[in-house]
C-alpha positions in Angstrom: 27.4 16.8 -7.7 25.9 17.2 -11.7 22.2 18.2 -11.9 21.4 14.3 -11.3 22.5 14.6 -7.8 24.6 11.0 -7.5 27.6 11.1 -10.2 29.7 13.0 -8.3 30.4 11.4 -4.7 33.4 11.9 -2.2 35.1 8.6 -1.1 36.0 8.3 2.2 38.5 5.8 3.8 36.1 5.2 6.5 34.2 2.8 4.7 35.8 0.5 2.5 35.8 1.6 -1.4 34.8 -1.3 -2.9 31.3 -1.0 -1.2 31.7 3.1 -1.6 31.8 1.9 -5.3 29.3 -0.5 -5.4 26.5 2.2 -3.9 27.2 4.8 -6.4 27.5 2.7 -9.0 24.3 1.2 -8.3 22.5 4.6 -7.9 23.8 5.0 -11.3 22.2 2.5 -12.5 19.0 3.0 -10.6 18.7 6.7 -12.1 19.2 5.9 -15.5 22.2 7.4 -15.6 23.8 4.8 -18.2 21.4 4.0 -21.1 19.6 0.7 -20.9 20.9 -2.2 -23.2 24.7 -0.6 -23.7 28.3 -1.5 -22.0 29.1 0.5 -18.8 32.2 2.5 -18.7 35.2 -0.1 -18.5 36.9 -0.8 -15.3 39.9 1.1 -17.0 37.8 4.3 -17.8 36.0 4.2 -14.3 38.8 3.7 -12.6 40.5 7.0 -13.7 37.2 8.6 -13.2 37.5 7.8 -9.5 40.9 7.6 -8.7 41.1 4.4 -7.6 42.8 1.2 -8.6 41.0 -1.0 -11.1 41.0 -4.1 -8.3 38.6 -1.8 -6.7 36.4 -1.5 -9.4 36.3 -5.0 -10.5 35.5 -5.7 -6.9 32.3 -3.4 -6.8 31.5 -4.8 -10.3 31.2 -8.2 -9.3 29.7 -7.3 -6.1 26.5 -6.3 -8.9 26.9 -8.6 -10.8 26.2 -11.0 -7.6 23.2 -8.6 -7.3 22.1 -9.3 -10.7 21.7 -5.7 -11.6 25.1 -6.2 -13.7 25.8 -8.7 -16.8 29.1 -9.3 -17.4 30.4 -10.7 -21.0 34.0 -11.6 -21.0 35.6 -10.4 -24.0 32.8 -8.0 -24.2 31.7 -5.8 -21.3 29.3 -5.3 -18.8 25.8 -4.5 -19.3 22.8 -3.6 -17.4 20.7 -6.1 -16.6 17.4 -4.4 -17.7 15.0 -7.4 -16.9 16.3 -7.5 -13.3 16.0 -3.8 -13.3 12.5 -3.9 -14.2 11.6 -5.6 -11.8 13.7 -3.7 -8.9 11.9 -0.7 -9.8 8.5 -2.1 -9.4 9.8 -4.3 -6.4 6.9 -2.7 -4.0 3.8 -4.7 -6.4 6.2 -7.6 -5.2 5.2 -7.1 -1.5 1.1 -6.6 -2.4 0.1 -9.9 -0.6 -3.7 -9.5 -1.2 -3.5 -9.0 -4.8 -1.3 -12.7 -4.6 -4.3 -13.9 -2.5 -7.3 -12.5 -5.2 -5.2 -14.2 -7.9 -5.5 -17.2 -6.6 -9.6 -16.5 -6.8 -9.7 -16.3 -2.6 -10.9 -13.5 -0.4 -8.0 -11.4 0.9 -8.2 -9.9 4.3 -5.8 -8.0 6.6 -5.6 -7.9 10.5 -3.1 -5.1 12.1 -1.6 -7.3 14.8 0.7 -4.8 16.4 2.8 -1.3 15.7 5.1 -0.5 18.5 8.7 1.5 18.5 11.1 -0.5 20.5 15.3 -0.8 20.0 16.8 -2.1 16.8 18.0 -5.6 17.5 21.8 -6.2 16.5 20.8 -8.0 13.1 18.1 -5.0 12.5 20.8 -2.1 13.3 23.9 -3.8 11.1 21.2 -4.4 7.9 19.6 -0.9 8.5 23.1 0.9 9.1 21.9 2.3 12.6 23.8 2.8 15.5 23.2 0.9 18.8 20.3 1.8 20.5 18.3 3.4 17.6 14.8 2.8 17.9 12.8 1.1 14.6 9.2 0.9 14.4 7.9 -2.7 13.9 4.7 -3.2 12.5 3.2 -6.7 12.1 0.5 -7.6 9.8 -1.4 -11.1 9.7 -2.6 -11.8 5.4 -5.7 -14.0 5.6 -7.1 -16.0 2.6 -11.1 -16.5 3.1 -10.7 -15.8 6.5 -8.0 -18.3 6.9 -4.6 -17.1 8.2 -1.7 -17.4 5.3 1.6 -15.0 5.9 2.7 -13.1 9.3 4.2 -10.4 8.1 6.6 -7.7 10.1 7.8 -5.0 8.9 10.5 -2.8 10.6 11.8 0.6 9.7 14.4 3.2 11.7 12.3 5.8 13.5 14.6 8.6 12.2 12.2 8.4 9.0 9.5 8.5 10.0 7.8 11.8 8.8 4.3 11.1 11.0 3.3 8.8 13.8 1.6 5.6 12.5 -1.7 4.4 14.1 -2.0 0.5 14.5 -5.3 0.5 11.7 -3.5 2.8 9.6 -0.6 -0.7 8.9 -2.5 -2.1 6.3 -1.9 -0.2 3.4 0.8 -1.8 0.8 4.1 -1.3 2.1 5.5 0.7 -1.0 2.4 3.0 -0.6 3.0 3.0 3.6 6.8 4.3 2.9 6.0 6.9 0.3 3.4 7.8 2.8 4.9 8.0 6.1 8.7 7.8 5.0 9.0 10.2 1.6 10.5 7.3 0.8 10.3 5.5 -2.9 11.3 2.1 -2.9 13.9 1.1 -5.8 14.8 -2.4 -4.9 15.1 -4.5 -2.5 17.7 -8.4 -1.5 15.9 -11.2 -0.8 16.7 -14.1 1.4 14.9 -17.3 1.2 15.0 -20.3 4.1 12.8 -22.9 5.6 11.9 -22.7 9.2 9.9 -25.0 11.5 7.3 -22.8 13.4 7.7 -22.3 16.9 4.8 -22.2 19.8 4.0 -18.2 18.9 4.1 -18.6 14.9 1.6 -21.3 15.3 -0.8 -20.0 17.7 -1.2 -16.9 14.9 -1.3 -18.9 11.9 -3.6 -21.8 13.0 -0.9 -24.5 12.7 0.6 -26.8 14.8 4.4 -26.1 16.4 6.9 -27.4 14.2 5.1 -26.6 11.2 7.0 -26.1 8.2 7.3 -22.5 6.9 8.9 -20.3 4.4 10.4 -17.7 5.7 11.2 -14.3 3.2 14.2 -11.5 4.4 13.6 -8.5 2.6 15.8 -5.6 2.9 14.5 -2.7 0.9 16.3 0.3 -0.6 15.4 3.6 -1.6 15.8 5.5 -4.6 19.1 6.9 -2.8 20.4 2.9 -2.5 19.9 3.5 1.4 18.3 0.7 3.3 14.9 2.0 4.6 13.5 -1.3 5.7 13.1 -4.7 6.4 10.8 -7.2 6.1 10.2 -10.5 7.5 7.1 -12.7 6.2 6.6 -16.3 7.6 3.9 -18.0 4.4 1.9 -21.5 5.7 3.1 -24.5 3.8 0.9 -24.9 0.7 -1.3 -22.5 2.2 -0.2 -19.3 0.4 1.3 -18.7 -3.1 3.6 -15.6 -3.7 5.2 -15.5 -8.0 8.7 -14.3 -7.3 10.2 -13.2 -11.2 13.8 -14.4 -11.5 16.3 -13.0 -13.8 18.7 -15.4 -15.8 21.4 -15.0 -17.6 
């Protein structure tokens, strides 16, 4: 390790080196490490760095790239994507849902539904990088626009980071603020997946619709400043009923 703490990292055959690659590299990024605006190191110069075949690299390249935290230029190089990283690093304002409501000029309210520790589901354990059985604290949070119910929200995070227990009243805090808090964590940036749902009998009975409903439905995983996943996040938002301004980065 240098005084940064991430440019020097053993790889291990364990996991495969592509992704090994990919993390470092995108702590790298994440620290500052490689000036904002210029090339990264080319494949050929990292490569020999690492000891590893340039496939390898070009693999964890692209696999940033995908991310959009890479650009790459053929003929050129590969730069840093600084407007995506910009917004990575303030990724937690993202998930502020009652400042989205006030924009909007309506009254934003927040009612703790529940906060209980319970197993990671199979989906939760392979996203969070647990190991069967480890419990995750789930806390879900109803956002309500003048009084009127607009996202389900539930957030679920491993146990083992938790520094403090969390009291059900204490859930409604913003989330970046909630894992600095309870976690020691800093969020740095977080994948987003975005899908359409029909509400079922349960989703509709908390957010005053009728079943079958149409919904958007948000998966969030969110990373730390050590590229760990530290959480994940699902938010349900009432058709036409709630607004959320999402920045997108393109090339």
């Amino acid at each position: 390790m240098t005084e940064r703490g991430i440019l020097i990292m053993k790889l291990t055959r364990a996991v495969p080196i592509a992704r090994q690659l990919k993390e470092i590299l995108r702590a790298r990024i994440l620290d500052g490490y490689y000036s904002p605006h210029t090339r990264i190191p080319s494949e050929s110069a990292l490569a020999a760095e690492f000891g590893v075949s340039r496939s390898s690299i070009r693999g964890a390249l692209s696999q940033l790239a995908g991310e959009r935290l890479l650009i790459r230029r053929p003929g050129d190089g590969t730069y840093i994507n600084q407007s995506m990283l910009q917004f990575s690093l303030n990724v937690g304002s993202l998930w502020e849902f009652s400042r989205h409501i006030e924009a909007t000029g309506r009254k934003a309210s927040i009612r703790p539904l529940s906060a209980q520790v319970r197993p990671a589901a199979e989906t939760e354990a392979a996203t969070l990088h647990l190991a069967p059985g480890d419990e995750v604290l789930s806390v879900t949070v109803l956002f309500l626009a003048d009084e009127r119910p607009v996202t389900l929200v539930e957030n679920v995070i491993p146990r083992r980071l938790l520094l403090q227990e969390v009291q059900l009243q204490e859930a409604n805090v913003p989330f970046d603020e909630f894992m600095q808090r309870y976690c020691g964590r800093q969020l740095s940036f977080a994948i987003l997946e975005v899908s359409a749902t029909l509400a079922d009998k349960a989703l509709a009975e908390v957010l005053s619709l009728d079943a079958g409903s149409a919904l958007l439905c948000i998966d969030v995983v969110f990373f730390d400043q050590d590229s760990l996943p530290v959480a994940g996040t699902l938010s349900y938002f009432r058709d036409k009923a709630s607004s959320l301004r999402i920045p997108i980065a393109l090339e």
